[in-house]
C-alpha positions in Angstrom: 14.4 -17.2 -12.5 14.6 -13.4 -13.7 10.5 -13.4 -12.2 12.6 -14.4 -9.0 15.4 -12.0 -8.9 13.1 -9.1 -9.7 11.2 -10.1 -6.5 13.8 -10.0 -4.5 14.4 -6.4 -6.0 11.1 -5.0 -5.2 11.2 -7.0 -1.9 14.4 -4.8 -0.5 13.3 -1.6 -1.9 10.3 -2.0 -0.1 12.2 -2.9 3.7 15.0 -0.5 2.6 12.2 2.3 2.5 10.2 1.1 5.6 13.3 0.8 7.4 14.5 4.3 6.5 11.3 5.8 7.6 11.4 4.1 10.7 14.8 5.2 11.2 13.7 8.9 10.3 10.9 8.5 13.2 12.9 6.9 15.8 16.0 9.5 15.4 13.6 12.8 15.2 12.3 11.5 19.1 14.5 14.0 21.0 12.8 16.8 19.3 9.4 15.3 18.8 8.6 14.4 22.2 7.8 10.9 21.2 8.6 7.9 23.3 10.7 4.7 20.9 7.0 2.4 21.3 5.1 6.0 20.2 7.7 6.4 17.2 6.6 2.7 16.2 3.0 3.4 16.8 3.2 6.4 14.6 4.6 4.2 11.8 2.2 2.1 11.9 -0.8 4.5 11.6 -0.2 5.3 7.5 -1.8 3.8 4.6 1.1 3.6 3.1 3.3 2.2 5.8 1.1 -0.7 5.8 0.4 -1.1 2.2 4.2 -1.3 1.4 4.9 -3.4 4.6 2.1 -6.3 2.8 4.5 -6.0 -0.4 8.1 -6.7 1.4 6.5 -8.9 3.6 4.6 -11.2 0.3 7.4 -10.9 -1.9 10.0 -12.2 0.8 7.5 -15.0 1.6 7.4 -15.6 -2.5 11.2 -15.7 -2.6 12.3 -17.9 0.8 8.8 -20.1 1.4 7.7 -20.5 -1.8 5.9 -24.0 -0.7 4.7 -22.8 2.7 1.1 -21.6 3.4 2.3 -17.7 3.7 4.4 -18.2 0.1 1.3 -20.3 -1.5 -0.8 -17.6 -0.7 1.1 -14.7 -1.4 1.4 -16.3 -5.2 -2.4 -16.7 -5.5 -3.0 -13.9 -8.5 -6.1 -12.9 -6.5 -3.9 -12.3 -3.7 -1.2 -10.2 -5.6 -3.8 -8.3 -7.6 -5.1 -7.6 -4.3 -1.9 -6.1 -3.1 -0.9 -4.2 -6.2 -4.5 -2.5 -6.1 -3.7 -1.3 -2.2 -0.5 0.1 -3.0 -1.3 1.7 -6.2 -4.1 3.6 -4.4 -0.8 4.7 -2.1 0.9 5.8 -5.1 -1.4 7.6 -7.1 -2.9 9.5 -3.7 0.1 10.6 -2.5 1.6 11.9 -6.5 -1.5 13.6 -6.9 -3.3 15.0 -3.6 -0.7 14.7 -0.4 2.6 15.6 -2.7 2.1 19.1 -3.1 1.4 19.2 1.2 4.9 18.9 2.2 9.1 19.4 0.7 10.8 16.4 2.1 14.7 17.0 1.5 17.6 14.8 2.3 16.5 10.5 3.4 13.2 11.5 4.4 12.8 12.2 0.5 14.7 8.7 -0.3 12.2 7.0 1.7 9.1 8.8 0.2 10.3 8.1 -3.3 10.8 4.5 -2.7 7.2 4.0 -0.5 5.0 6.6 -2.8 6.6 6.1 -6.1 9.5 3.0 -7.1 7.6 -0.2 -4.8 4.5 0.9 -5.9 5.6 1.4 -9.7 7.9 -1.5 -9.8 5.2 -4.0 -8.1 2.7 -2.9 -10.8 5.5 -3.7 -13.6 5.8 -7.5 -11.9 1.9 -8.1 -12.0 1.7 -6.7 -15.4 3.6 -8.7 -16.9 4.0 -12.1 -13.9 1.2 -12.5 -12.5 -0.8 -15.1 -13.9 -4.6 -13.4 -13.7 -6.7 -17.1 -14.7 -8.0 -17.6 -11.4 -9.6 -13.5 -11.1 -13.1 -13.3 -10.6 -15.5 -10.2 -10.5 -16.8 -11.6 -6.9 -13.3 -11.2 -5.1 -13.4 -7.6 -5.9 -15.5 -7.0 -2.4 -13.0 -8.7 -0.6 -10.4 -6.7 -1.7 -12.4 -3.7 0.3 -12.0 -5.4 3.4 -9.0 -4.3 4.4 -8.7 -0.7 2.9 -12.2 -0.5 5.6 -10.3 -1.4 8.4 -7.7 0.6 8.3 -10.5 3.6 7.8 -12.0 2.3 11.3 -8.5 1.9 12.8 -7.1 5.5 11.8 -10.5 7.6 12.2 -10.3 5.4 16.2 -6.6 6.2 16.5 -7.1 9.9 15.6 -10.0 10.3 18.1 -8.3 8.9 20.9 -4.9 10.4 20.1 -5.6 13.6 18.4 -3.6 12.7 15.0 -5.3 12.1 11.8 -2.9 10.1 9.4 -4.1 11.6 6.4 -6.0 15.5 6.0 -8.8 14.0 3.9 -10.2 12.3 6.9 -9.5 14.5 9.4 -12.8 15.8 11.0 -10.9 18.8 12.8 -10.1 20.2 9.6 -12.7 19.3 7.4 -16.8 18.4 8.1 -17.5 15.0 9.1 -20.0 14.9 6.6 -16.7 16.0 4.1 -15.2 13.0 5.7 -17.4 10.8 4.5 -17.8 11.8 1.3 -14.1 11.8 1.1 -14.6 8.1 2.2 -16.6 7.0 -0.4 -14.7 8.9 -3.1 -11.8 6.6 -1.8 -14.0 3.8 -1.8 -15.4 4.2 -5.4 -11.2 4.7 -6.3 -10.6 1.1 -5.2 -13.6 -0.2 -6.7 -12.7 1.2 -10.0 -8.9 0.5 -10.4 -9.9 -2.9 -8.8 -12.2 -3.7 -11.5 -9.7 -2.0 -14.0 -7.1 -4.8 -13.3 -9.3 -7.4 -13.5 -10.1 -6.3 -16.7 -6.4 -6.0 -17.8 -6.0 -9.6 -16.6 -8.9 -10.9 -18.4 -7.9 -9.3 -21.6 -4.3 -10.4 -21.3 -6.0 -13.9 -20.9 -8.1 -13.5 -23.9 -5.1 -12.5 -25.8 -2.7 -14.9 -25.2 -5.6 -17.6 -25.8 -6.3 -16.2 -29.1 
C-alpha cells in the first residue's frame, strides 16, 4: 500500500512539472513569436520532456489500471528499469553539463527542479528499493537503446528542418558534426554503462536477499 501511495507521489510531481513547463511555453507566446501548436511542438522536442512524460504516464497506468495491458507492462521490472535508466540520464546531464548554461528564477525554476532533479531522484528511490529486478537480463540492455536512438534521429531531423537544436551537445551549428557524433557515442556509452550498472544493483540485491 505505501509502494502505492508513493506512486502516486512521483506520478503528480511528474504531470505537476510537465504541466508547469507547458504552461511556461504557452504563456511566453506573445513574446516568442510562437503559435499555441508551435509552443506544444517545442515541448515535445526535449529529452527530458519525454523521459519524465514516460514516468507520469507508467506510474498513473501502475496506480489506476493495474490489470490492464498498459499497467502490466509498466510493472514488468525490465520495463521500470528501463524507465529509471532514461530519466536518470536526464538528471545527471542536466546537474552536471546543461545546469551551469542557463539561471532559471521564479516557476520556470519549480518546474526544472521537479523534471531535472525530484522525478528523476524520487523514481530512482522507488526502483531501489520496489522494483522487483528477477526477471533482468543482460540481453534487454540493447533494447533499452532503442528509444534514447530515436529520439537522437527525431531531434537532429527536427533541428535541421526547423533550425533548433534541443540540446548544444548535438547541435552541428555550434559544434563539428564529427563533435556531434562523438558527443553521440559518449551519450551512448553513458546509457550502456548505468544500464549495466542497474542491472548489476538488481542482481546483487537478488543475491542478497537469497542468501
Amino acid at each position: 500500500m505505501r509502494s502505492r501511495y508513493y506512486i502516486i507521489l512521483i506520478a503528480l510531481l511528474a504531470w505537476t512539472g510537465l504541466i508547469i513547463q507547458q504552461y511556461l511555453l504557452l504563456a511566453g507566446i506573445p513574446g516568442n513569436g510562437l503559435t499555441a501548436w508551435q509552443a506544444v511542438g517545442r515541448f515535445l522536442l526535449f529529452f527530458t520532456i519525454l523521459s519524465n512524460m514516460l514516468v507520469a504516464i507508467s506510474c498513473t497506468a501502475i496506480v489506476l489500471k493495474p490489470a490492464g495491458a498498459a499497467g502490466r507492462f509498466f510493472e514488468k521490472s525490465s520495463t521500470q528499469t528501463a524507465i529509471c535508466l532514461y530519466i536518470l540520464v536526464v538528471g545527471l546531464v542536466y546537474n552536471t553539463i546543461l545546469r551551469a548554461l542557463w539561471k532559471p528564477a521564479g516557476l520556470q525554476l519549480v518546474a526544472d527542479n521537479l523534471l531535472h532533479v525530484i522525478v528523476p531522484a524520487a523514481y530512482f528511490i522507488y526502483w531501489l528499493l520496489q522494483v522487483n529486478g528477477k526477471g533482468l537480463r543482460w540481453q534487454q540492455l540493447p533494447g533499452w537503446l532503442i528509444y534514447p536512438a530515436l529520439y537522437l534521429g527525431y531531434a537532429l531531423l527536427r533541428g535541421k528542418l526547423e533550425g533548433l537544436y534541443a540540446y548544444p551537445f548535438i547541435n552541428p551549428t555550434i559544434n563539428s558534426w564529427q563533435q556531434v557524433g562523438i558527443n553521440c557515442v559518449g551519450m551512448l556509452l553513458l546509457f550502456v554503462l548505468l544500464g549495466a550498472v542497474l542491472i548489476a544493483i538488481k542482481k546483487w540485491q537478488g543475491h542478497k536477499a537469497a542468501a
